[in-house]
PDB file as gemmi writes it, atoms N, CA and C in Angstrom:
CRYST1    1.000    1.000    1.000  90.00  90.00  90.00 P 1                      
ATOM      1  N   UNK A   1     -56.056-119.009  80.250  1.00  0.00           N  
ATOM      2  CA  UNK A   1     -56.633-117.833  79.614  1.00  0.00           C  
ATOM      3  C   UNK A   1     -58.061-118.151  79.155  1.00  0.00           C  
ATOM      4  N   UNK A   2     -59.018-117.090  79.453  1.00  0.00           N  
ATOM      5  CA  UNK A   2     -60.417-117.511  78.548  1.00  0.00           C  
ATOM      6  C   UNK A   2     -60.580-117.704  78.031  1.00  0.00           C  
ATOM      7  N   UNK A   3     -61.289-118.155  77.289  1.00  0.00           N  
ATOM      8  CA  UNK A   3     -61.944-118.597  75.713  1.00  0.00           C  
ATOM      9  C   UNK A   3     -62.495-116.994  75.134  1.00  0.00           C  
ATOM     10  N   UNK A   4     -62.141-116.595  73.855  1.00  0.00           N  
ATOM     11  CA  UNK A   4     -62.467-115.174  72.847  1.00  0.00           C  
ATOM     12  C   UNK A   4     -63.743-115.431  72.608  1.00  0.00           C  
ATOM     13  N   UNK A   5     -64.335-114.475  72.754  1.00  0.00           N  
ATOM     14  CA  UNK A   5     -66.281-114.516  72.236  1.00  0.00           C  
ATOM     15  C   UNK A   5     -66.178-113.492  70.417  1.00  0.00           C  
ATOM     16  N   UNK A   6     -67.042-114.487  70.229  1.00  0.00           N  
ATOM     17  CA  UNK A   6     -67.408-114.353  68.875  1.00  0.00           C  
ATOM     18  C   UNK A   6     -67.341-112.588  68.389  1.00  0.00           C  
ATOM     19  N   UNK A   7     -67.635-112.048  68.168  1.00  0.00           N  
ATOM     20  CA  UNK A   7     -68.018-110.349  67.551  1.00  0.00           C  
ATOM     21  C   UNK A   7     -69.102-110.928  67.006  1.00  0.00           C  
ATOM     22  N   UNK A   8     -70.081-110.578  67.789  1.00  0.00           N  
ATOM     23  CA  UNK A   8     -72.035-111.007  67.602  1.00  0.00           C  
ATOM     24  C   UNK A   8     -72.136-110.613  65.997  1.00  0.00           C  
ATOM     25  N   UNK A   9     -71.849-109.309  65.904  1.00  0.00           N  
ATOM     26  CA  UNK A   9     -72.168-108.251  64.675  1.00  0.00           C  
ATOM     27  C   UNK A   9     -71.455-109.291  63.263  1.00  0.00           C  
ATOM     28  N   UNK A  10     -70.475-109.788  63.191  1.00  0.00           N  
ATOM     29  CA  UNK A  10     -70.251-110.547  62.276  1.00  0.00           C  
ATOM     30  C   UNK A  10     -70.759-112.207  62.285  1.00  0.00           C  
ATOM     31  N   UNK A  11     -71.286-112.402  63.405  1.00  0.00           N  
ATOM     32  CA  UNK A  11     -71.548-113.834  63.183  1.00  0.00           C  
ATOM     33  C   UNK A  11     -73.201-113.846  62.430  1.00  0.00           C  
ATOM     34  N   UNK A  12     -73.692-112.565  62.505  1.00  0.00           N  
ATOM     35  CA  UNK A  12     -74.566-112.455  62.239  1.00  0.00           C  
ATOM     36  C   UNK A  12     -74.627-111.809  60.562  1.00  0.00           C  
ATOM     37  N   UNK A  13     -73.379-111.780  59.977  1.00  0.00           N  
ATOM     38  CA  UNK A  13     -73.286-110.987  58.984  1.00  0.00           C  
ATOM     39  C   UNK A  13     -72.106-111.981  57.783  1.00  0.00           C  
ATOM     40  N   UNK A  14     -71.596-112.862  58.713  1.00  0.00           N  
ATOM     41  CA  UNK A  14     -71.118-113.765  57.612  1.00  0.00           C  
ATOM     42  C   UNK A  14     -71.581-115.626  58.159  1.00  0.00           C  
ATOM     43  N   UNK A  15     -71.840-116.213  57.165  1.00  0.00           N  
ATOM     44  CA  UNK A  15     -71.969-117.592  57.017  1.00  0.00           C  
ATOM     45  C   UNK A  15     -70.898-117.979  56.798  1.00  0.00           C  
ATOM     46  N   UNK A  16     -70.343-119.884  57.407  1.00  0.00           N  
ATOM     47  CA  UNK A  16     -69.166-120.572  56.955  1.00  0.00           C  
ATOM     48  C   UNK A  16     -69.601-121.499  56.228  1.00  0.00           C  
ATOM     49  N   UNK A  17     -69.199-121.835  55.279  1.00  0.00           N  
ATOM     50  CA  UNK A  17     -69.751-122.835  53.844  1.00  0.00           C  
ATOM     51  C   UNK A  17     -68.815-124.479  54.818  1.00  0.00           C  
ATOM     52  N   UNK A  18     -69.814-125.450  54.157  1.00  0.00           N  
ATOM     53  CA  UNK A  18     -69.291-126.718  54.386  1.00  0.00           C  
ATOM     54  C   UNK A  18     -67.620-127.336  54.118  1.00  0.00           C  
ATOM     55  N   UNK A  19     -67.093-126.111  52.791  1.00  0.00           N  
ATOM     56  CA  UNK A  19     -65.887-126.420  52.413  1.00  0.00           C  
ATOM     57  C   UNK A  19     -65.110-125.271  53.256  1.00  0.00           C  
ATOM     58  N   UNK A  20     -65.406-124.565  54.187  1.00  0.00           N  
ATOM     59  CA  UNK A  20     -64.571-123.674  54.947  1.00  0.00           C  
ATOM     60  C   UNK A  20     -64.442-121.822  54.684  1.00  0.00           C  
ATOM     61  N   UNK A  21     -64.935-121.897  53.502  1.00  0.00           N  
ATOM     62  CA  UNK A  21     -65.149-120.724  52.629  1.00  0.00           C  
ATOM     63  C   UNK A  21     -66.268-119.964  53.616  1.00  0.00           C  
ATOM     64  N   UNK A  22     -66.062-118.785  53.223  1.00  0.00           N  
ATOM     65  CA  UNK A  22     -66.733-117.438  54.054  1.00  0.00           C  
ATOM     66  C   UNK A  22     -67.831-117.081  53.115  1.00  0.00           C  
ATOM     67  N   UNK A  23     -69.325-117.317  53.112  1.00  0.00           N  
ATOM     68  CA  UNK A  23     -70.231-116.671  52.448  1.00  0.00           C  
ATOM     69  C   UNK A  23     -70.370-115.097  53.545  1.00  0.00           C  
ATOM     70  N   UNK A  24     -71.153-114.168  52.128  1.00  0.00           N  
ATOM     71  CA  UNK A  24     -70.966-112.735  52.777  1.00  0.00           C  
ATOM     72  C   UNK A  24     -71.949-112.361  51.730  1.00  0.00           C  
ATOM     73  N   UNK A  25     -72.576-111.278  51.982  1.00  0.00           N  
ATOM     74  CA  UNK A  25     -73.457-110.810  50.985  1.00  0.00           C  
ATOM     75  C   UNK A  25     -72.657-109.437  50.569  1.00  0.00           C  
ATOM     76  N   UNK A  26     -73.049-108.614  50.037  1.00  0.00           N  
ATOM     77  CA  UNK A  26     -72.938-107.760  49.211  1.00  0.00           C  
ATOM     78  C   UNK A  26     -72.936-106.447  49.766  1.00  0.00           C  
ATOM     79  N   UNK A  27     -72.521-105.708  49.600  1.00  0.00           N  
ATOM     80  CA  UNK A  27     -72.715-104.066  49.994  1.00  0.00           C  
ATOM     81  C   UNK A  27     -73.373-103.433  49.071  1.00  0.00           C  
ATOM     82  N   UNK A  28     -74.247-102.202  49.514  1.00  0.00           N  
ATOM     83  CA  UNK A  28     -74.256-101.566  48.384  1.00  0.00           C  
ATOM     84  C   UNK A  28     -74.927-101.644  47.340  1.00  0.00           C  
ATOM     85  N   UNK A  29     -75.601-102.802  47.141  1.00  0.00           N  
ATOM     86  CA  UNK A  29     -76.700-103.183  46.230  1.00  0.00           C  
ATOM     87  C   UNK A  29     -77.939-103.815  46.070  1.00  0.00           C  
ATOM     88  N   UNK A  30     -78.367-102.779  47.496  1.00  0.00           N  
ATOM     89  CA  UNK A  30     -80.042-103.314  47.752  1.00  0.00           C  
ATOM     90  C   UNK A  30     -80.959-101.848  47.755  1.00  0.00           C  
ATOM     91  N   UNK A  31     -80.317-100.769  47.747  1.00  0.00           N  
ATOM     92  CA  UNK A  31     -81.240 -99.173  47.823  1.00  0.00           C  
ATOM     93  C   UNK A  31     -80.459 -98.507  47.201  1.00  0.00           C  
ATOM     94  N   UNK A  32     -81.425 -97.861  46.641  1.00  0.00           N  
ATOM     95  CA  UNK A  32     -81.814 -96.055  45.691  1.00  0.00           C  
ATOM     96  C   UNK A  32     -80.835 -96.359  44.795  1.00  0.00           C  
ATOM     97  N   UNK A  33     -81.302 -97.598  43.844  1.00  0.00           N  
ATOM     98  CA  UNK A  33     -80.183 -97.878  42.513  1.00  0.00           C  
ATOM     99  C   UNK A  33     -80.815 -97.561  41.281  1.00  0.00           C  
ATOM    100  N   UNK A  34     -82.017 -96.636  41.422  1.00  0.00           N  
ATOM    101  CA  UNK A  34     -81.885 -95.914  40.372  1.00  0.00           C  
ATOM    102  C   UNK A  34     -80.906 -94.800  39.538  1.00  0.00           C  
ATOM    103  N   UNK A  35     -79.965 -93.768  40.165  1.00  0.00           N  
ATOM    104  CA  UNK A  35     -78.965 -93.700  40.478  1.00  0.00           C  
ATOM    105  C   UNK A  35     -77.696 -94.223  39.976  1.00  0.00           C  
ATOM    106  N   UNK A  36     -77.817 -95.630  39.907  1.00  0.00           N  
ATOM    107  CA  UNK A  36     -76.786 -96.714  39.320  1.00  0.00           C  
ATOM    108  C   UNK A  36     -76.494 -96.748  37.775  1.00  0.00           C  
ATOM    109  N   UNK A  37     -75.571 -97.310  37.897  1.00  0.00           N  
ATOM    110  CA  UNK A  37     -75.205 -97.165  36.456  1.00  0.00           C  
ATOM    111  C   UNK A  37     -75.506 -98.408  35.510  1.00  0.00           C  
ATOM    112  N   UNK A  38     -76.476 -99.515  34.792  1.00  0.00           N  
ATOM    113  CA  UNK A  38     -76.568-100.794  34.920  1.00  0.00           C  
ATOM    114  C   UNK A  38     -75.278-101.567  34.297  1.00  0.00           C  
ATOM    115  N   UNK A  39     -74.173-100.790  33.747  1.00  0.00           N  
ATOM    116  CA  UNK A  39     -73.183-101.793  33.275  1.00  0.00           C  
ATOM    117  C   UNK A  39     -72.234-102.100  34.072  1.00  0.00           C  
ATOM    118  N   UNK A  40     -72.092-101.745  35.436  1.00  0.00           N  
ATOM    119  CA  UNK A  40     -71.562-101.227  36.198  1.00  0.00           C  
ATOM    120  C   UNK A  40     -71.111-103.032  36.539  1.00  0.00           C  
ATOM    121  N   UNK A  41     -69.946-103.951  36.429  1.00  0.00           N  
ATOM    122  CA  UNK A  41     -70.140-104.541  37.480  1.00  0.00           C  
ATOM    123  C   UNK A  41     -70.209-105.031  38.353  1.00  0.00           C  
ATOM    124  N   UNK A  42     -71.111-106.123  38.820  1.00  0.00           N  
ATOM    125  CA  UNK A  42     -71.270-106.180  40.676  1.00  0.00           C  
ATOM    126  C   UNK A  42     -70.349-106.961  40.872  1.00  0.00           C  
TER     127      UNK A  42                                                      
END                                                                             
């Protein structure tokens, strides 16, 4: 059987940390956060 290819869109959207752990950034909290609520939290 072939070898599975990556999903481009996430390799490009999550990092693997040295201890195996999934770095990922954030949704949702880079535009029009004026809007926002600041106690809100992240």
């Amino acid at each position: 059987m072939p070898k599975m290819k990556s999903v481009k869109g996430a390799v490009k959207r999550f990092k693997v940390k040295k201890n195996g752990q999934v770095k990922r950034g954030k949704a949702f909290r880079s535009h029009i956060l004026t809007k926002q609520d600041a106690q809100t939290p992240s």
